[in-house]
N, C-alpha and C positions, 0 to 999 in steps of 0.2 A: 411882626407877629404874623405866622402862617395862617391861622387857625384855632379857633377854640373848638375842643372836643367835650362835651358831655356824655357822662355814664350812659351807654346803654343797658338799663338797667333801671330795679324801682328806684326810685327815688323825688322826691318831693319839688316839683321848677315851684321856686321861691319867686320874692318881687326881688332880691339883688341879682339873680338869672335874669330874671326879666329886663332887668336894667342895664345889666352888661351885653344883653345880645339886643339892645339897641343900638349900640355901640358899632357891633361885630356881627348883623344879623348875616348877611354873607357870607364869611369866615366861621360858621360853624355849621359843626356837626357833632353826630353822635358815633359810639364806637364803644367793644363789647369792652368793659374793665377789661379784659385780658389784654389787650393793647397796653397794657401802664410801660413796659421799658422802652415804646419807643414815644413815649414822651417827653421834653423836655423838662417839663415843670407842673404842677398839680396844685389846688387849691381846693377852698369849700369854701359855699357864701353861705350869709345868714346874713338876717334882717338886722338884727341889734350888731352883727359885728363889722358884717360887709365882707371883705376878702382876707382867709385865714390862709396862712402859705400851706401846705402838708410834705414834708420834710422828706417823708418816707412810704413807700407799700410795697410791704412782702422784700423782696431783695433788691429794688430798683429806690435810688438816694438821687434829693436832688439839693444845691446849693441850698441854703438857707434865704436867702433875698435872689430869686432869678429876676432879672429884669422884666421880664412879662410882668411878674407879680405886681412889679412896684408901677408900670404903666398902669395896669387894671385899677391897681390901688388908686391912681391918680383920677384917671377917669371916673371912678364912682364916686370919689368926694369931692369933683369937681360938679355933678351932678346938682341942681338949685333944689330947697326943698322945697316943698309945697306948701303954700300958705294953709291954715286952717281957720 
């Protein structure tokens, strides 16, 4: 993995952002949505789901499972949770 890109742009840094750029706090940055076709692969997190792939935006298609996805995927459910 090169680099995570996030929206530049409103949008909401969750706690699964939060938790994946522990991960990758080096390897990111931000970049205007009009960047989408020279990305590889896209997602969106959420707290209840975690990492949701996003297939498609506007004319630019990506694989259904790119490999990124399913590392990320891995790294955040390998994540311990927190006692309460």
């Amino acid at each position: 993995m090169n680099r995570l890109v996030w929206p530049r742009a409103d949008c909401l840094a969750g706690v699964t952002m939060a938790l994946i750029n522990r991960f990758h706090n080096e390897q990111t940055s931000t970049a205007p949505v009009a960047d989408v076709p020279e990305m590889c692969a896209a997602f969106a997190t959420n707290a209840p789901v975690g990492i949701r792939t996003i297939s498609a935006i506007d004319g630019t298609r990506w694989t259904d499972e790119p490999p990124l996805i399913s590392a990320l995927r891995k790294e955040y459910s390998d994540i311990p949770a927190e006692e309460l």
